[in-house]
Phi, psi and omega in degrees: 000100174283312168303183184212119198267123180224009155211170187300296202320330170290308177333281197318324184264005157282320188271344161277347186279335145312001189204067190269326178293140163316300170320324142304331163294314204293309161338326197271275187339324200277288169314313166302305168305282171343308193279319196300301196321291172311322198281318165281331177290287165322307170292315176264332166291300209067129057246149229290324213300347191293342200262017158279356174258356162325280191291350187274356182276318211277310177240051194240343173252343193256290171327322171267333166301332187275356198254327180252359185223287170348297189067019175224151159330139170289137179299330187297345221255331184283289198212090199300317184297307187291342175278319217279321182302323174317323225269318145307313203279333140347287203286297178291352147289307162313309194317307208250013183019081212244316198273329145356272210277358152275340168257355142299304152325266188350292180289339154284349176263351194257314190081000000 
């Protein structure tokens, strides 16, 4: 990572181009769900203690796509705000099936 990113709109299409393996999306869509899961399940449901499990579902699943299928660093190490925002916007692009053609988008503004 050379660049140096200072708003989402740049970011985001450098943080899907980092995330070309399937396997690793599905990873990220899992952990995102998951985290969505716990956090409202915790919060509305109980018992409270589930929503300490949040960040270890979202990136205990985003972390093993980069380490084991990427084979790159997580962008969270950087730019922490901007991934985790990335990392929805992600999702709800898969959700709507959307991400096709933004990682097209993508790979033509990063090259």
């Amino acid at each position: 990572m050379n660049k140096k990113y200072s708003t989402l709109k740049e970011f985001y299409p450098y943080y899907l181009t980092e995330h070309q393996h399937p396997t690793s999306r599905a990873l990220h869509f899992i952990g995102t769900a998951g985290l969505i899961t716990l956090l409202v399940y915790g919060l509305f449901v109980g018992p409270l203690w589930l929503v300490a499990l949040v960040p270890v579902c979202g990136y205990g699943f985003a972390w093993v796509g980069h380490f084991f299928f990427e084979k790159n660093k997580p962008a969270t190490f950087v730019y922490l705000g901007m991934s985790l925002i990335s990392d929805f916007i992600m999702f709800w692009h898969i959700l709507t099936g959307q991400l096709p053609k933004k990682l097209e988008e993508a790979k033509k503004i990063v090259g």
